[in-house]
KEKE-3310 file (N, C-alpha, C; in steps of 0.2 Angstrom, whole numbers, plus 5000, padded with zeros to 4 digits):
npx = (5057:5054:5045:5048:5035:5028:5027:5011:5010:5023:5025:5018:5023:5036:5026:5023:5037:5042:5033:5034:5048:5046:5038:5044:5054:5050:5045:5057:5061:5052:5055:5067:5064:5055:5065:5073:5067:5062:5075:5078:5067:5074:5074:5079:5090:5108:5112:5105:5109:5109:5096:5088:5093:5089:5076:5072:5076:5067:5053:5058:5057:5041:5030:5023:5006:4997:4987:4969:4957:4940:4936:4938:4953:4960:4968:4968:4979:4979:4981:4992:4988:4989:4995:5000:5011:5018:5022:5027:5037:5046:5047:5053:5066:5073:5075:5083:5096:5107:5104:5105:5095:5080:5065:5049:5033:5025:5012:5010:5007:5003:5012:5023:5035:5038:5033:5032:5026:5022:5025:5041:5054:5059:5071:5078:5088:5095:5107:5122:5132:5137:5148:5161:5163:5159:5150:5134:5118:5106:5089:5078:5063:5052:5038:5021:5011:4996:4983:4966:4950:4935:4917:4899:4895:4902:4919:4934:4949:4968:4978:4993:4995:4984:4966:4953:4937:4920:4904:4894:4889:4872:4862:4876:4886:4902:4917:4927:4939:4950:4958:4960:4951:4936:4921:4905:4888:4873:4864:4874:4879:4890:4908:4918:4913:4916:4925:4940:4948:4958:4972:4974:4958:4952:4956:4951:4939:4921:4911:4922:4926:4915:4912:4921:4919:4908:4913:4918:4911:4906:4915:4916:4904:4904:4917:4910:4902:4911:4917:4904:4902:4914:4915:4904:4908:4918:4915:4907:4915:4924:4912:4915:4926:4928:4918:4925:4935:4943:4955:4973:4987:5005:5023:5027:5020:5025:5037:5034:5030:5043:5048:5064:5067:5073:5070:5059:5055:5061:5051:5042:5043:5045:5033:5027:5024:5024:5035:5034:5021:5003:4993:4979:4969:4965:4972:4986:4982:4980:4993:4996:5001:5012:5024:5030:5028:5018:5005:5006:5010:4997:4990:4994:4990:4978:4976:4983:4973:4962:4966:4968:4955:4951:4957:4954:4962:4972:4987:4991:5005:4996:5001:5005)
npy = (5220:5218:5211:5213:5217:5204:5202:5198:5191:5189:5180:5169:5165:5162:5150:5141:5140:5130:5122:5114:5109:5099:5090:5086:5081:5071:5063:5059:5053:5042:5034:5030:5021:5011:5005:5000:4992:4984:4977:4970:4961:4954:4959:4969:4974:4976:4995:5006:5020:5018:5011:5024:5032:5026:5026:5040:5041:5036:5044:5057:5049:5049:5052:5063:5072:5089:5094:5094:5105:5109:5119:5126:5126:5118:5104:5086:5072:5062:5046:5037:5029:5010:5010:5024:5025:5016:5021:5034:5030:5023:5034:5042:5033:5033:5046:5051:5038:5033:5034:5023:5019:5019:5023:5021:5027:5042:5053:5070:5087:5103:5112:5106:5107:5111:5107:5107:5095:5088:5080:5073:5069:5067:5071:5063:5065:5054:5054:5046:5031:5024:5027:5027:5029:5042:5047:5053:5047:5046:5043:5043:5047:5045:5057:5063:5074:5075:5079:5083:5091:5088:5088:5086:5083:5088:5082:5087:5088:5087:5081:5077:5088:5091:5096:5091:5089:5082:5078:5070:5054:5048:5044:5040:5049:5060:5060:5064:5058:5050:5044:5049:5054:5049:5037:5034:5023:5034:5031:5023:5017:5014:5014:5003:5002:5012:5018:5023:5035:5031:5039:5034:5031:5044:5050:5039:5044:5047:5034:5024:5027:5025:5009:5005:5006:5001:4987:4986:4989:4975:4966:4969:4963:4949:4947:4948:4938:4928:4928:4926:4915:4908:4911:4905:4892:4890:4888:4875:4867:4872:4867:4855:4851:4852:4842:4831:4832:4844:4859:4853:4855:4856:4851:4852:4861:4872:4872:4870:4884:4891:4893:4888:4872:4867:4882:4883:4873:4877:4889:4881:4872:4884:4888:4881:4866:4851:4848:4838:4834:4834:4849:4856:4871:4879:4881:4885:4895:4908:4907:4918:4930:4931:4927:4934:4923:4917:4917:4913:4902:4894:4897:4893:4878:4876:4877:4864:4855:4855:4852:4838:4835:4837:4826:4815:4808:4810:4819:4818:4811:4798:4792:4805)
npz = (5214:5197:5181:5167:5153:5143:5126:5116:5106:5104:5113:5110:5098:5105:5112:5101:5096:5104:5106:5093:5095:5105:5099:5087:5096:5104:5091:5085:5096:5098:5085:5087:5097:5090:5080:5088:5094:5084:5080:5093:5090:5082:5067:5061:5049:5048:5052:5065:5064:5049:5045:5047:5036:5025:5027:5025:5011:5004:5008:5003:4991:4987:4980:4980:4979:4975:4986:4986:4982:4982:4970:4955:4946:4955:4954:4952:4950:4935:4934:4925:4913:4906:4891:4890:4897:4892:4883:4882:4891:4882:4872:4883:4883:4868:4869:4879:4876:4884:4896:4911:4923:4924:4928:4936:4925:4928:4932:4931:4935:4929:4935:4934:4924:4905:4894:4876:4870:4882:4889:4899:4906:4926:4936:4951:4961:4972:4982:4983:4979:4988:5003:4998:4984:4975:4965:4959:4963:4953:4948:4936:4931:4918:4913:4911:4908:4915:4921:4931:4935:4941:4944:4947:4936:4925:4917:4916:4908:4908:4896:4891:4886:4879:4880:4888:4890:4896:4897:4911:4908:4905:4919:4925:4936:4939:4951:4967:4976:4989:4981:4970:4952:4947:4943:4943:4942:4947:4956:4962:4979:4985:4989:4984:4969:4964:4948:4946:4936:4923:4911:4898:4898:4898:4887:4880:4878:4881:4879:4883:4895:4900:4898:4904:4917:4916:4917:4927:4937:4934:4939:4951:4956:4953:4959:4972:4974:4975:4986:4995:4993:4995:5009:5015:5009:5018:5031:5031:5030:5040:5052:5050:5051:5066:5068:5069:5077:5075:5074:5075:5082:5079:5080:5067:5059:5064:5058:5047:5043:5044:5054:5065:5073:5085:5090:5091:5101:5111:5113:5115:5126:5135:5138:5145:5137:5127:5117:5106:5108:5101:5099:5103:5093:5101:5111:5107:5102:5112:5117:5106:5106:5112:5103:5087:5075:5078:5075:5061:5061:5068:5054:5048:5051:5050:5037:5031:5039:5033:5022:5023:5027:5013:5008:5013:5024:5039:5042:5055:5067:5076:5088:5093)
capx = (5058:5053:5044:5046:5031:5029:5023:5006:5013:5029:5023:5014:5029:5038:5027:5025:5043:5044:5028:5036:5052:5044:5035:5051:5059:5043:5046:5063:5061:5048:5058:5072:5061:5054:5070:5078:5060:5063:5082:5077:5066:5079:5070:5082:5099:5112:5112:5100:5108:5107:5088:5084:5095:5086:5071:5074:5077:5059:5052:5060:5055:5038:5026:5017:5003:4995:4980:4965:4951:4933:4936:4941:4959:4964:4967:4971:4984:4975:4986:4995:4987:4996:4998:5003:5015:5022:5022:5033:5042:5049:5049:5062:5072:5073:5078:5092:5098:5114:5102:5103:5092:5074:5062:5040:5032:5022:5006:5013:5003:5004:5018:5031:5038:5031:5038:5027:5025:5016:5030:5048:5059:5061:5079:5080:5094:5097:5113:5129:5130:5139:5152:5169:5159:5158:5146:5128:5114:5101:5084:5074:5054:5049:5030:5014:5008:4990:4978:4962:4947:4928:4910:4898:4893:4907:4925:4939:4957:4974:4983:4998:4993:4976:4962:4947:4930:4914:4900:4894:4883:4865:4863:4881:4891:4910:4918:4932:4942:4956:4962:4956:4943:4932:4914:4902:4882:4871:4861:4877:4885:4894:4915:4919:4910:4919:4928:4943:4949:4965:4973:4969:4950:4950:4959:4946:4931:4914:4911:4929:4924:4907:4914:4929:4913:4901:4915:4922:4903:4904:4920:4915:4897:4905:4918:4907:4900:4914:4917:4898:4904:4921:4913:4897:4911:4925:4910:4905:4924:4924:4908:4915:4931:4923:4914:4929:4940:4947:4962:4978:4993:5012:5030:5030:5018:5031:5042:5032:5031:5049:5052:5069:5066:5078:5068:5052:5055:5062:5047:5035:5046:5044:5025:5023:5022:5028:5037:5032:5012:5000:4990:4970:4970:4960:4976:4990:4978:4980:5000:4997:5006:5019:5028:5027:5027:5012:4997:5007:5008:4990:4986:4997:4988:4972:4976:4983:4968:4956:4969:4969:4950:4947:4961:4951:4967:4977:4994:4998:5007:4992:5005:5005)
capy = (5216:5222:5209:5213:5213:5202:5204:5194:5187:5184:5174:5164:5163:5156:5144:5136:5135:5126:5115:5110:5105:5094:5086:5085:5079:5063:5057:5055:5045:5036:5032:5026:5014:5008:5001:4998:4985:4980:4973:4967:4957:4951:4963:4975:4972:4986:4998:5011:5025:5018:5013:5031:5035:5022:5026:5046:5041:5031:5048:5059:5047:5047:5057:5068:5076:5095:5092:5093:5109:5108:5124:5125:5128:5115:5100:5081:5069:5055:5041:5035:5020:5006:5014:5030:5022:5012:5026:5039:5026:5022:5041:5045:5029:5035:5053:5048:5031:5031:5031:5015:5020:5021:5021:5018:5034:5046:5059:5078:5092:5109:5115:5102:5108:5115:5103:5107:5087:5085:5075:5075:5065:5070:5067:5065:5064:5047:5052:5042:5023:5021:5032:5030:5032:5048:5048:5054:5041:5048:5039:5046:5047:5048:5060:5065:5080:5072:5079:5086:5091:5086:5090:5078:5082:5090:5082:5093:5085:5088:5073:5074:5094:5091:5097:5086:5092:5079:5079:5065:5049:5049:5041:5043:5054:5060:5061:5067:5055:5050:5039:5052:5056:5042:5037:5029:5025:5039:5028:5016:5026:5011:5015:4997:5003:5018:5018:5029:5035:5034:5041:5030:5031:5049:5051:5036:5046:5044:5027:5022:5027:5021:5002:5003:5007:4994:4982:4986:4985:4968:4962:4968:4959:4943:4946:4946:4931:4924:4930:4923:4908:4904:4911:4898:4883:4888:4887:4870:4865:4871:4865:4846:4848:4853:4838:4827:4834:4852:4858:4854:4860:4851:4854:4850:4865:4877:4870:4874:4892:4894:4894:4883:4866:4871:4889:4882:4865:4883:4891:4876:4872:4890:4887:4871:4863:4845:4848:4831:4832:4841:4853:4860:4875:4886:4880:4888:4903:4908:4912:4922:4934:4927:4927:4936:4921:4912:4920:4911:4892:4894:4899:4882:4870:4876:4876:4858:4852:4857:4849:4835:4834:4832:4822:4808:4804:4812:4817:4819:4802:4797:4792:4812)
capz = (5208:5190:5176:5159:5150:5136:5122:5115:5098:5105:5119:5106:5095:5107:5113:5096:5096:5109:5104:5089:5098:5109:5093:5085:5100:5104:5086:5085:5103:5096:5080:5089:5100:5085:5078:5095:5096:5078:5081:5098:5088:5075:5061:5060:5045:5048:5059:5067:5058:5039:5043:5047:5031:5020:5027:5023:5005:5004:5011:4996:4984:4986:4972:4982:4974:4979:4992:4981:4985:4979:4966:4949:4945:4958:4949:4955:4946:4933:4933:4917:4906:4900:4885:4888:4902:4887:4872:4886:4892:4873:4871:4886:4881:4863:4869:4883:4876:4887:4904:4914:4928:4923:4934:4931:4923:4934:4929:4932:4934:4925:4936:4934:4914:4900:4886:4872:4867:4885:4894:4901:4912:4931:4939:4953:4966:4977:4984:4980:4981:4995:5007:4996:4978:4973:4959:4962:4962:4948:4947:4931:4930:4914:4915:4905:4911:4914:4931:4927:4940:4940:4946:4948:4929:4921:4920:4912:4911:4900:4896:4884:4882:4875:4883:4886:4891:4894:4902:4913:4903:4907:4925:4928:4939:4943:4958:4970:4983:4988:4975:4961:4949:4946:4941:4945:4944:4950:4961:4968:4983:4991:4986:4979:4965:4961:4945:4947:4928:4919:4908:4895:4899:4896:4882:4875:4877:4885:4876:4885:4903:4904:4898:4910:4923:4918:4918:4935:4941:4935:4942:4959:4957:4952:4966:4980:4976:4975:4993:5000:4992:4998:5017:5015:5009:5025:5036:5028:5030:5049:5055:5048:5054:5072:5070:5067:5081:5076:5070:5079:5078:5080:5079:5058:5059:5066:5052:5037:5045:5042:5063:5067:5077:5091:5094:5093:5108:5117:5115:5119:5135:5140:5139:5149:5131:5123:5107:5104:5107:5096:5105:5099:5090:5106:5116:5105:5101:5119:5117:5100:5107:5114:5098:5081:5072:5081:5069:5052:5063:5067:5049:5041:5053:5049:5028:5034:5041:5029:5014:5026:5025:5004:5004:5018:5028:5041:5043:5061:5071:5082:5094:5095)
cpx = (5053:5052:5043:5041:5033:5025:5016:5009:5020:5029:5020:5017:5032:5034:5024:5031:5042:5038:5032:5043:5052:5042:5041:5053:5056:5044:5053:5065:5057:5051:5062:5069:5059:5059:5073:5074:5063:5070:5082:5074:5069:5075:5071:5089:5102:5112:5104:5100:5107:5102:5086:5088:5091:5079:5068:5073:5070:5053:5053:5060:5049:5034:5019:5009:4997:4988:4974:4958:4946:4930:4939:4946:4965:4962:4970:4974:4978:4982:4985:4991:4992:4997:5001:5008:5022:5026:5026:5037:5049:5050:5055:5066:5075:5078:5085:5093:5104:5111:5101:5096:5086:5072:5056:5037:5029:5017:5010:5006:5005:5011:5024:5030:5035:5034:5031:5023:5018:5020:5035:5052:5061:5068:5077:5084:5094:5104:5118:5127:5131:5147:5159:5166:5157:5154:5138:5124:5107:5096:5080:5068:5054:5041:5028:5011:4997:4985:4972:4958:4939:4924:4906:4894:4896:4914:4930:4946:4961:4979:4985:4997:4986:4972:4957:4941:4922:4911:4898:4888:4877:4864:4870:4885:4898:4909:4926:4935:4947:4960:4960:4951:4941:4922:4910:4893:4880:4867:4866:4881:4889:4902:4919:4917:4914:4925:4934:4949:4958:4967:4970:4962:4948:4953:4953:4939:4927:4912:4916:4928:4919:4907:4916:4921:4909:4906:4919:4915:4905:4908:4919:4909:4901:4911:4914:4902:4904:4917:4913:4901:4909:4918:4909:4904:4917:4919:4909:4911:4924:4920:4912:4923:4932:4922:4918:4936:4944:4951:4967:4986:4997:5017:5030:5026:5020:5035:5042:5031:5036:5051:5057:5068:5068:5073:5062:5050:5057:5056:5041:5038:5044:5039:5023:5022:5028:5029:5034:5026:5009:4994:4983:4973:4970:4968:4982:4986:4979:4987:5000:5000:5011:5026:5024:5024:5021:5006:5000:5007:5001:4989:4987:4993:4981:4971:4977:4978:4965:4959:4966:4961:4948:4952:4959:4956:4970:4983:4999:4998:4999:4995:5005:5000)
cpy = (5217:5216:5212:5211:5209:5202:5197:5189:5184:5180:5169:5161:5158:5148:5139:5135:5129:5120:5109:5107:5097:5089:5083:5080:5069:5059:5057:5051:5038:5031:5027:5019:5010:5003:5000:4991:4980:4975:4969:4958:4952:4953:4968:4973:4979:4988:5003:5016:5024:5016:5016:5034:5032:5024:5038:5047:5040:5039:5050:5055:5048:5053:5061:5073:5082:5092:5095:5099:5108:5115:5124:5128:5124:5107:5092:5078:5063:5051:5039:5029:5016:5009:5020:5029:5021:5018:5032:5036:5025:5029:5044:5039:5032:5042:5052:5039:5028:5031:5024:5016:5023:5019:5022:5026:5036:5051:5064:5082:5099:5114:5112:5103:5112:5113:5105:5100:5085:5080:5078:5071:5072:5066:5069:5061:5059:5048:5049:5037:5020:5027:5034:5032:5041:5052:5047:5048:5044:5044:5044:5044:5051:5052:5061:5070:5075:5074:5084:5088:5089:5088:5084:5076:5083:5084:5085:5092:5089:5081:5076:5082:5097:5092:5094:5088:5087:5079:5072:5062:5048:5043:5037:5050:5052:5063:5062:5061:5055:5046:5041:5054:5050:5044:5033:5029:5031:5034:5022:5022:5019:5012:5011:4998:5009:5015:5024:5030:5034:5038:5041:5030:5037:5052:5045:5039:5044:5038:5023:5021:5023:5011:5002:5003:5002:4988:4981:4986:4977:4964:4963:4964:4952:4942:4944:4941:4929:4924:4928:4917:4905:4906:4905:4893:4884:4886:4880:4867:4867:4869:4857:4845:4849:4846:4831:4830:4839:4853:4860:4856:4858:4855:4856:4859:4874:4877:4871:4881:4895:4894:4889:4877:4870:4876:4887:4877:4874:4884:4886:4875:4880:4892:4882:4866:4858:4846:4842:4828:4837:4843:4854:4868:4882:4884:4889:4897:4908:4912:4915:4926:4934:4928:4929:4930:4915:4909:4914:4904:4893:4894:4892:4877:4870:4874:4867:4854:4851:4852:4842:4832:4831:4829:4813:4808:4809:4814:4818:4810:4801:4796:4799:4812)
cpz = (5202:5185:5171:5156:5144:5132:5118:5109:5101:5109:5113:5104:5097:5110:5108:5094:5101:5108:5099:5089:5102:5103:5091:5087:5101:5097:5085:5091:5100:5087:5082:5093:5096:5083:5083:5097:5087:5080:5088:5095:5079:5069:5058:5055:5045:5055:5060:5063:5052:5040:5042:5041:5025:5021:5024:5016:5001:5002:5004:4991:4981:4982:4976:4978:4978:4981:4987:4985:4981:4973:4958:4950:4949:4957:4955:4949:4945:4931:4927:4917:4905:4893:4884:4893:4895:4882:4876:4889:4885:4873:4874:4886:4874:4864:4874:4880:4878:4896:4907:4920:4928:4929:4930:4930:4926:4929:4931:4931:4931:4927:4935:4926:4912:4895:4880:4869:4875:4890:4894:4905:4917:4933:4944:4960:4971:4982:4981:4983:4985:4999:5002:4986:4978:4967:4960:4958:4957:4947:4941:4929:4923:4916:4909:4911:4910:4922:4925:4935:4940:4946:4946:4941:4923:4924:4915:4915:4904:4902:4890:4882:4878:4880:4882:4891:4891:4901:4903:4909:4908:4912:4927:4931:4938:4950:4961:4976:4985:4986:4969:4961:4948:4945:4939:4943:4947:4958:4966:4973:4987:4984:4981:4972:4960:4955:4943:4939:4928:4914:4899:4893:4896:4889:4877:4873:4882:4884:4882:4893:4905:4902:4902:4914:4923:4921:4924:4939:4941:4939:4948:4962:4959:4959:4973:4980:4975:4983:4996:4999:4994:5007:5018:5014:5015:5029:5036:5032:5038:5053:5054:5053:5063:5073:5071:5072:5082:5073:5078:5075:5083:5076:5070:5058:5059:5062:5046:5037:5045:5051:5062:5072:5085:5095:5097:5099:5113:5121:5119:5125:5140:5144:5140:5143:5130:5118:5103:5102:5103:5104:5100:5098:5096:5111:5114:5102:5107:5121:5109:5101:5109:5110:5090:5075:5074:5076:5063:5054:5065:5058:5043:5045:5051:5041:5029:5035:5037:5023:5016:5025:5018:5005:5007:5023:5032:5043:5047:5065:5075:5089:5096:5098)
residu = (UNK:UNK:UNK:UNK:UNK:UNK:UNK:UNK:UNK:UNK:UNK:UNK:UNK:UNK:UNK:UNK:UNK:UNK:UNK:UNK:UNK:UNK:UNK:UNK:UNK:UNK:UNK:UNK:UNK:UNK:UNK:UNK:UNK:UNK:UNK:UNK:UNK:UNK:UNK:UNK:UNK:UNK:UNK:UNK:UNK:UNK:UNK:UNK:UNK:UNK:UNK:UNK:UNK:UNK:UNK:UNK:UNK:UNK:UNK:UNK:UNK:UNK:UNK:UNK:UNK:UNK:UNK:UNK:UNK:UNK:UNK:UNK:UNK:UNK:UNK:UNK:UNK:UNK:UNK:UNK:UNK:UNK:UNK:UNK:UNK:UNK:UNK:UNK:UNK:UNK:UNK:UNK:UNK:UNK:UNK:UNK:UNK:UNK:UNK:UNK:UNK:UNK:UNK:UNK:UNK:UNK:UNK:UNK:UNK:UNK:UNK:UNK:UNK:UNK:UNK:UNK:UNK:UNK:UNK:UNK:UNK:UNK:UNK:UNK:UNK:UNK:UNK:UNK:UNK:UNK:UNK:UNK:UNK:UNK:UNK:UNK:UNK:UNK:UNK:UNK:UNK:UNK:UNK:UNK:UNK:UNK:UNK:UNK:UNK:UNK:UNK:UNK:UNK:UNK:UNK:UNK:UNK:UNK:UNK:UNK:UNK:UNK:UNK:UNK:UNK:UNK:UNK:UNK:UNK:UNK:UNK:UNK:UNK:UNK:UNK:UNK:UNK:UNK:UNK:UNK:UNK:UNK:UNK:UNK:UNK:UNK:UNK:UNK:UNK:UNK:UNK:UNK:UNK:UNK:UNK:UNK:UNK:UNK:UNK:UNK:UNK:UNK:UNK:UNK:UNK:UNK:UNK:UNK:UNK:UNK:UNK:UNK:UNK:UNK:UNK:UNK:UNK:UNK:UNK:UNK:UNK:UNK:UNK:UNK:UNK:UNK:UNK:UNK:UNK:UNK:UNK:UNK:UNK:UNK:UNK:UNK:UNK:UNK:UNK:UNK:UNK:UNK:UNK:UNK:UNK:UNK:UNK:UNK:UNK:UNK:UNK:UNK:UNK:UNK:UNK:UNK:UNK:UNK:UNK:UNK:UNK:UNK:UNK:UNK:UNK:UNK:UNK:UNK:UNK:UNK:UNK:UNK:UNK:UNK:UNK:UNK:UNK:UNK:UNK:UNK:UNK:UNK:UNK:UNK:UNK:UNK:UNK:UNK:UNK:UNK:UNK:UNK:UNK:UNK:UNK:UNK:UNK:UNK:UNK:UNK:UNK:UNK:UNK:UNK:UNK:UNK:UNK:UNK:UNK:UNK:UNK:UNK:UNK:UNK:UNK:UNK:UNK:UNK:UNK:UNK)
# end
């Protein structure tokens, strides 16, 4: 008995076919278990197959933009301005005024067109409306050719066809993420801080960007005390209602959480529980998993409590 060699490359070959089979084969199981779990948990409308077809479409809708390298010539999308949203919007309604089927404008990069104005409408293909319709589904993005690239001193963008070129303002940098160009302090390195440009901003100049920048410092400043502050006053707020008994949690609580009377006596019967008595908070925290809707009855008896608190009084039977 006589083996054929095989060849190095084609051995390889095949076993990335066959890799990418299996890949293949594992997400389309693990797709189907998905939705087989979702409709188990009454989460699913339709069928299987028009999920995986609605979800197909979602898929091809989305605004991919080319992977972003650390070299000139490879450029990232600056997201439209309200104003240039607006003044391209008015533009492709003006030029088609028999399209119904707008959709929100989009940035482009150099490869999508070459309108001499700077913009364009993209169409593109949704399929038909439904199986006996015959008439394709068109969605139309109006665009602005608008991406640029930056340095952490230079930034060099084209918005609308104009080329714009500035250097970064004195103890400012730009920067590279993944939500854009942006710009920030030299000395701030934490992200919250990052101003990531529009369209708009660079089309306003340097003056334009370094305000948008201060004034997104300040909102994140005054945010985060606004966040010590709401932490410090639930703290206050938990420590008194601690002091005062705790938060419980009763049928009416399942009821403002959108659950059915009916399902929810099921569920407390299923779990040695009296529809009729309130329980402590650390009780029903205990079956959170039990059911998806658990986490959002926890979440009303605690907002409950608390109201319950400034208003003095409160609104469960004590007979409960």
């Amino acid at each position: 008995m006589t083996i054929a060699p095989v060849e190095p490359g084609a051995l390889a070959s095949g076993l990335r076919w066959e890799l990418n089979r299996r890949v293949k084969t594992m997400s389309t199981s693990k797709n189907e278990a998905d939705y087989s779990a979702l409709r188990q948990r009454g989460l699913l409308s339709g069928t299987i197959k028009s999920a995986r077809a609605k979800r197909a479409q979602r898929e091809d809708r989305r605004w991919v933009e080319p992977d972003y390298k650390p070299w000139h010539g490879h450029y990232r999308l600056i997201p439209l301005g309200q104003i240039d949203e607006v003044k391209v919007d008015r533009l492709a309604r003006a030029d088609r005024p028999r399209v119904r089927r707008w959709e929100s404008a989009l940035p482009a990069d150099k490869t999508v067109g070459d309108p001499p104005a700077g913009w364009g409408v993209s169409d593109i293909d949704m399929g038909r409306y439904s199986s006996r319709c015959t008439f394709a589904k068109i969605d139309h993005h109006p665009y602005v050719h608008s991406y640029g690239y930056a340095t952490a001193t230079w930034l060099v963008a084209t918005i609308w066809n104009k080329r714009y070129r500035y250097r970064a303002p004195r103890g400012w940098v730009y920067g590279i993420d993944g939500l854009g160009i942006y710009v920030r302090r030299a000395r701030e390195k934490r992200e919250r801080y990052r101003y990531h440009l529009s369209s708009d901003d660079v089309r306003g100049g340097l003056s334009a960007m370094r305000a948008a920048g201060l004034q997104h410092e300040t909102e994140q400043i005054a945010a985060t005390k606004r966040e010590r502050q709401r932490r410090k006053i639930d703290k206050i707020k938990d420590a008194e209602i601690e002091r005062y008994g705790g938060v419980w949690v009763t049928l009416a609580d399942s009821r403002a959480a959108g659950n059915c009377a009916s399902g929810t006596k099921t569920w407390a019967l299923r779990h040695g529980l009296n529809p009729k008595k309130r329980y402590p908070l650390r009780v029903i925290e205990r079956l959170a998993k039990t059911h998806q809707s658990v986490e959002r009855v926890l979440a009303i008896a605690r907002r409950r409590t608390r109201t319950e608190l400034e208003q003095g009084f409160c609104l469960i039977d004590a007979r409960h």
